[in-house]
Structure formats: C-alpha cells, structure tokens
C-alpha positions in Angstrom: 64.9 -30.1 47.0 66.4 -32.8 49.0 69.8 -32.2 51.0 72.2 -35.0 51.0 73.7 -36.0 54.6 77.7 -34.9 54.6 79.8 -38.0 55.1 82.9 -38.0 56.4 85.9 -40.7 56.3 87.9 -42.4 59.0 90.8 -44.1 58.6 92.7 -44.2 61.8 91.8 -44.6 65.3 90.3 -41.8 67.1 88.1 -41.4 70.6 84.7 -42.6 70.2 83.5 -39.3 71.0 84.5 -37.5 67.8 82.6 -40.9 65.9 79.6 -39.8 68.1 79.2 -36.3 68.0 79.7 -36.0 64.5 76.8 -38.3 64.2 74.6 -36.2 66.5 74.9 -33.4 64.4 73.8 -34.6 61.1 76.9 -36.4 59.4 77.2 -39.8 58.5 80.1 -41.5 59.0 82.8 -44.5 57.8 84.7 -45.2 61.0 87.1 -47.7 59.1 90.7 -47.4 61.2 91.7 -50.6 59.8 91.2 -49.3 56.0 93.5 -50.4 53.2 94.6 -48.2 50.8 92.6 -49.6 48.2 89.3 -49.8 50.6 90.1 -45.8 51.2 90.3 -44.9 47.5 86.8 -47.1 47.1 85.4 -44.9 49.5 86.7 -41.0 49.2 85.0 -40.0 45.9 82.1 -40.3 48.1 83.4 -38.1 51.5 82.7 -34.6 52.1 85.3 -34.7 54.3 88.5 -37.3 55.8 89.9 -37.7 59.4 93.5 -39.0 59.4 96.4 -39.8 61.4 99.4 -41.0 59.8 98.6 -44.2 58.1 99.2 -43.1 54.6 100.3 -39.8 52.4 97.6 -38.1 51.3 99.0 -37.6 48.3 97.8 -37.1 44.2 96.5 -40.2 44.1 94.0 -40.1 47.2 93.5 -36.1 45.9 92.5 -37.3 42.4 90.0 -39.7 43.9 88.3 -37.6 46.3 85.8 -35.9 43.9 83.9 -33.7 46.9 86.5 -33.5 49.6 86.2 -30.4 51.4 88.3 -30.9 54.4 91.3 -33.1 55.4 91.4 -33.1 59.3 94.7 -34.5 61.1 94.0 -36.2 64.5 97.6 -34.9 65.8 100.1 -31.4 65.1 101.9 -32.3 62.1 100.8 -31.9 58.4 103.7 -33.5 57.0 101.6 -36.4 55.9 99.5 -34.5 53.4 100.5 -33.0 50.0 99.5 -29.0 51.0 100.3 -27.9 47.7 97.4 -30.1 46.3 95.1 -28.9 49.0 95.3 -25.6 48.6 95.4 -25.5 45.3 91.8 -27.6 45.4 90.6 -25.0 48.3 90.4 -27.9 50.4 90.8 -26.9 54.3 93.4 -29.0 56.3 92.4 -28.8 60.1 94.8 -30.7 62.6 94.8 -30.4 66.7 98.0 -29.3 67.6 96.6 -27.5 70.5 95.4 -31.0 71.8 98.2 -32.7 72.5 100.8 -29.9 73.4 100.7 -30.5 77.0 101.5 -34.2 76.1 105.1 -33.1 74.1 105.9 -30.5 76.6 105.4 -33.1 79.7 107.8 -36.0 77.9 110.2 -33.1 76.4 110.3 -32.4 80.7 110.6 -36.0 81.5 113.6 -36.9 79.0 115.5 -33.8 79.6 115.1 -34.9 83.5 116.2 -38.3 82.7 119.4 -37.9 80.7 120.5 -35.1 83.5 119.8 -37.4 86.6 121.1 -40.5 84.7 117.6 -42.4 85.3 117.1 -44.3 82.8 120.9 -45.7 83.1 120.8 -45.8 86.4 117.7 -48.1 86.4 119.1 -50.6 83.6 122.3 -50.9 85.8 120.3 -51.3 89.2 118.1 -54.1 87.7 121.6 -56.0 86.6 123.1 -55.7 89.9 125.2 -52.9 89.5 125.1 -50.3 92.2 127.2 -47.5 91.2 126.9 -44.3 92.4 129.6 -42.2 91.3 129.1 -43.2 87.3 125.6 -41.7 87.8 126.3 -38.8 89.3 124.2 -36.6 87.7 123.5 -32.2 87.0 121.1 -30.0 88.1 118.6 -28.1 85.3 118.5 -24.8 87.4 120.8 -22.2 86.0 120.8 -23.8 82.6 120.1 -21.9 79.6 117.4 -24.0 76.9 116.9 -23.4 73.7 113.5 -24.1 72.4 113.2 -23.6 68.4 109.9 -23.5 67.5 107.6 -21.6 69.3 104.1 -22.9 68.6 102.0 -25.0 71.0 104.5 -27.5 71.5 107.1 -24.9 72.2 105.0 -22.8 74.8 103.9 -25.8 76.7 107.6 -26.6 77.2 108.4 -23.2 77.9 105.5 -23.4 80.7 106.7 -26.6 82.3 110.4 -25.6 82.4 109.0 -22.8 84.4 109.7 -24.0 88.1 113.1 -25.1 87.2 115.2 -22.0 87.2 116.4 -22.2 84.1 116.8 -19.2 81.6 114.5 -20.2 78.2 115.4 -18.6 74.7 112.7 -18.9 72.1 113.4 -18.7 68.3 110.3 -19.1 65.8 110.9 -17.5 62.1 107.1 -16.7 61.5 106.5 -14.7 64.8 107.2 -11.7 66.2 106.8 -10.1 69.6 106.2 -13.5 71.3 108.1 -12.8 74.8 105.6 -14.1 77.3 106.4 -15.3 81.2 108.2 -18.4 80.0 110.2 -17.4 77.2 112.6 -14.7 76.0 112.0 -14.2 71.9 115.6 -14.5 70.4 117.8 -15.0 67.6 119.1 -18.1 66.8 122.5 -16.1 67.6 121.7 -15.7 71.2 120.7 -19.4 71.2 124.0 -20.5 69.6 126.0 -18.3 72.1 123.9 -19.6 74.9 121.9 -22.3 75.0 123.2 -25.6 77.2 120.0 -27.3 75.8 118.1 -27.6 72.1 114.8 -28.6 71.7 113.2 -29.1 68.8 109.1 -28.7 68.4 109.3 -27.4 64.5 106.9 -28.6 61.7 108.5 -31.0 58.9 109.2 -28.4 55.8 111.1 -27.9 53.2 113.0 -25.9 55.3 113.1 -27.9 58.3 114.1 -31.3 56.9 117.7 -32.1 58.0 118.4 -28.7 59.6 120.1 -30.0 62.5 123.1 -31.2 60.5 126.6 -30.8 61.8 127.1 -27.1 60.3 124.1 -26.5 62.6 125.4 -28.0 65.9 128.8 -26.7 65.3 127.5 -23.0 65.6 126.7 -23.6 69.3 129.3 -22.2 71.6 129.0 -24.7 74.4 128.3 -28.4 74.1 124.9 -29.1 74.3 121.9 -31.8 74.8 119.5 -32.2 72.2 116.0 -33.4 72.4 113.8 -34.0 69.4 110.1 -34.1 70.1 109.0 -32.9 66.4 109.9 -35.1 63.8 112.6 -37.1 63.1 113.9 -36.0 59.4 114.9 -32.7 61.2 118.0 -34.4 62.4 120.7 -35.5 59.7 121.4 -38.6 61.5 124.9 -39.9 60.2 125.9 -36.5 61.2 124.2 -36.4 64.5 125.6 -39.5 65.2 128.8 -37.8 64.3 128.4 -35.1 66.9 127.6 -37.6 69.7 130.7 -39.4 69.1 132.8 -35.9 69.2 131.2 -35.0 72.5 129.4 -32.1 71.0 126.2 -33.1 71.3 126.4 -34.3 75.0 123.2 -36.1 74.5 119.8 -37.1 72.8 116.4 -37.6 74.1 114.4 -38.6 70.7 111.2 -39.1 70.5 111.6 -39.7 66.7 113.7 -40.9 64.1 114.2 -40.6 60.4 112.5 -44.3 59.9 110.6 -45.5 62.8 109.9 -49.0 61.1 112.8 -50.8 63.1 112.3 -53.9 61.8 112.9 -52.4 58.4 115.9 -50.4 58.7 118.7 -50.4 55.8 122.5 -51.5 56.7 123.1 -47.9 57.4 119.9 -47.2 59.6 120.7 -50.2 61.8 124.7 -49.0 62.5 123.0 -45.5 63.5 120.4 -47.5 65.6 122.3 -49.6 66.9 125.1 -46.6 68.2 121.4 -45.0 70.0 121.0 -48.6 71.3 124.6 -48.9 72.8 125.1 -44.9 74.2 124.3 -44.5 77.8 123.8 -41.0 76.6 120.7 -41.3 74.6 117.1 -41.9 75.5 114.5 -43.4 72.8 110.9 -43.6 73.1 108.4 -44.6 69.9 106.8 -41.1 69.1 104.9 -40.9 72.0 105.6 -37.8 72.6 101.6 -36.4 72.0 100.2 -39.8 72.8 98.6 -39.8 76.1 95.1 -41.1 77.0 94.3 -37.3 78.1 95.5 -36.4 74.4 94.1 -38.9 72.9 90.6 -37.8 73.8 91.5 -33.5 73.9 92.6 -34.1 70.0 89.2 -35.7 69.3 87.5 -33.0 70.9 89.2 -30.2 69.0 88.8 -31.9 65.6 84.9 -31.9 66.3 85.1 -28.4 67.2 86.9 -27.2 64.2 84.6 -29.4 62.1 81.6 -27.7 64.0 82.9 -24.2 63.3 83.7 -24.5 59.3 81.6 -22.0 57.9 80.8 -24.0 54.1 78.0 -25.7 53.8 78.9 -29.2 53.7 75.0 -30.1 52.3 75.0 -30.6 48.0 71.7 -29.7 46.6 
C-alpha cells in the first residue's frame, strides 16, 4: 500500500521557514503567494491542507472545491476571512497564530496611544512646515489614567503587559472568560469601563456580535470623554457615527489601525467624506493595518503555524 505525500497550499506570503520546514517533514508544497482566484480553485481539490492570509474569503465556493481539505491555517489572529460555519460543519480545522503577533498590536496600540497624548505625530507635521508652536502641542500624561481594554485575548494581555510601567489603572472586559485578573489587568464589567475608562481599546475578533458595536449608543454610555484606539478590525466601528462622536468632542480621539474599507483608492462618496475628516483632524492617527506586521512577527507567525500543523493529531496520509 502506497501512502500519498500531504500537500498543502499557499497563497499568501509567509517566511520561508514555514515553506521549509514543512518540506522537511514530509509535505509537499505549492508556495503560490501571487495565486489568482481561479489558479487557487485549480489547485485546492488537490490540498490536504491551505495557508492563508487575507487575500480572499474562503468562502462556499473555495469549500465546494477543496475535495480533501483538512485544515485551513491563517498566517495572522483573525478568522474573519473564512466562512466558520462551513468549516465546521465539514470538520475541517482552522488554525491561525494569534499568539505570534500579539506583541506586535500591543507595541503599536502603546505607540499611538503615546502619540495622540504627546501630540507627536502633529507636532512633527508642524515642525517639518516651519511651525514651532509649543503651547498648541501641549500635550497629557498616561499615568493616573484609567484604560479600557475590551477584549482580553492575546492582543489584549500584551497591551495590558506594556501599559504596565505607565501608572495607569487597566479594566479588562472579555464575554467568554472568567476569572482572568492577572498583574496587568482588573477583570470587569463593561459598567465599570463605561464609568471609568479615559481610554478604549479595542483587540476583539470580527463577529456577528462585534461588527459595528462601537456605534454612538456605545460611546455615549461612557461617563467621561474618552480616546479610542482600534487595533482589531475596522467593521467594529460604525464610522458615520464615530465620525459623529469626534465632531461632538466625545470621542477625544482615534488611533486606527483599521478601517471599514482599507482600499483607499476605492472608497464610495461617503467613505471618502469620512476619510477625508481622519485626513483633516489633528486628533486622529492612521496607520495601514500594521498593527501585527513586524519582521519579528512576521517570522514568530510562521513558526507557530508549523507548530500547530506539526501537532494535528489526523493523519494527513490517504491510503
């Protein structure tokens, strides 16, 4: 009886490493990060198993071609980008790394939250046009600040960790765990965060119940006015209404990592007034998701996925 070698497809950029090691231990591989859709429905009735990013949805149609799939593995934290009803309901595994790049979101979470308080990024873009003014970027001090962190996954706990030094006070809300108090973080109710929290950071998987939770019913509930950073994905903000709350003064400011469309050069009428309000407030900071993306991550999240692949315990071999 001859075994037939496991393939697995690639179809976005990942370290080298993961390419190689899955090779050393017996698996053959299509390391195509340039794939077209077409070209990746070609391939995956043939693939034991598929490494993604976010190029496309894995979505009915890819599920209806792979014929063997076993596992779907996500170089990155978010699942949002595959149908999980459909893979569960064909028992196939989704890995992703979320561990990998954690200390990536948590060190750019730091680095905005920094940078809208000291008025950096303002204060650059000012300097470099020959403006020197010091009293219109006066800035505030984190210590004695209360944060908010919802979500309190990896993401969350890295955060937590790095605001650590600061002397600030750090309220955790997660609604699937319990007993989660640690050195960093004080387990709470998203009460005690309304009542308390100067700052809201967001590190929360894209769900059901997630998309467009921070509306302005949500950011009306918090006692204080507060800054907002978004680090998790960007449908988790109602923008026209966020925009809404910046103009009011309720939301002090932004640091956002993502947005509800992050092609720019396609954005709708609408999409382009909200953009361009981003574009004109002092008090906002954009970067392009890059939030995760660090060479360190870029190489950790490699290095999980082939240890997770590595550990499944099927047998990935077809008699």
């Amino acid at each position: 009886m001859k075994l037939e070698t496991p393939t697995i497809l690639i179809i976005d950029d990942v370290d080298e490493m993961l390419v190689l090691g899955l090779k050393a231990n017996g698996f053959e591989v299509n390391y195509l990060p340039n794939a077209t859709v077409n070209e990746i429905l070609n391939l995956i009735p043939n693939a034991d198993g598929l490494i993604v990013r976010t190029k496309i949805k894995i979505d009915q149609v890819i599920f209806d071609a792979a014929k063997k799939l076993k596992f779907i593995a996500r170089a990155g934290a978010g699942t949002d980008n595959i149908d999980m009803q459909i893979a569960n309901e064909k028992n196939i595994v989704v890995l992703n790394a979320g561990e990998a790049n954690s200390d990536a979101v948590g060190e750019q979470t730091l680095a905005m939250l920094l940078g809208l308080f000291t008025k950096t990024v303002k204060a650059n873009n000012e300097v470099k046009k020959f403006i020197w003014d010091r009293e219109g970027n006066r800035g505030i001090e984190l210590a004695g600040k209360t944060v908010g962190i919802i979500g309190y996954g990896n993401t969350g706990k890295a955060v937590a960790k790095k605001l650590s030094g600061f002397g600030v006070n750090v309220l955790a809300y997660d609604k699937y765990l319990t007993d989660y108090t640690d050195a960093y973080a004080i387990e709470s109710t998203m009460a005690d965060v309304f009542e308390k929290a100067d700052v809201l950071t967001l590190h929360v998987p894209l769900t059901n119940e997630t998309e467009q939770m921070v509306d302005l019913n949500y950011l009306n509930q918090f006692k204080k006015n507060i800054w907002v950073l978004n680090l998790s994905r960007g449908k988790v903000l109602n923008t026209p209404e966020f925009v809404l709350a910046l103009k009011s003064g309720k939301v002090i400011g932004a640091g956002l990592d993502v947005l509800e469309n992050e092609k720019i050069n396609s954005l709708s009428d609408m999409e382009n007034k909200w953009f361009d309000f981003f574009l004109q407030s002092p008090n906002v900071i954009l970067t392009p998701h890059v939030g995760g993306w660090t060479n360190e991550s870029y190489r950790k999240i490699s290095e999980v996925l082939l240890k997770k692949i590595l550990h499944l315990k099927f047998n990935l071999s077809v008699s």
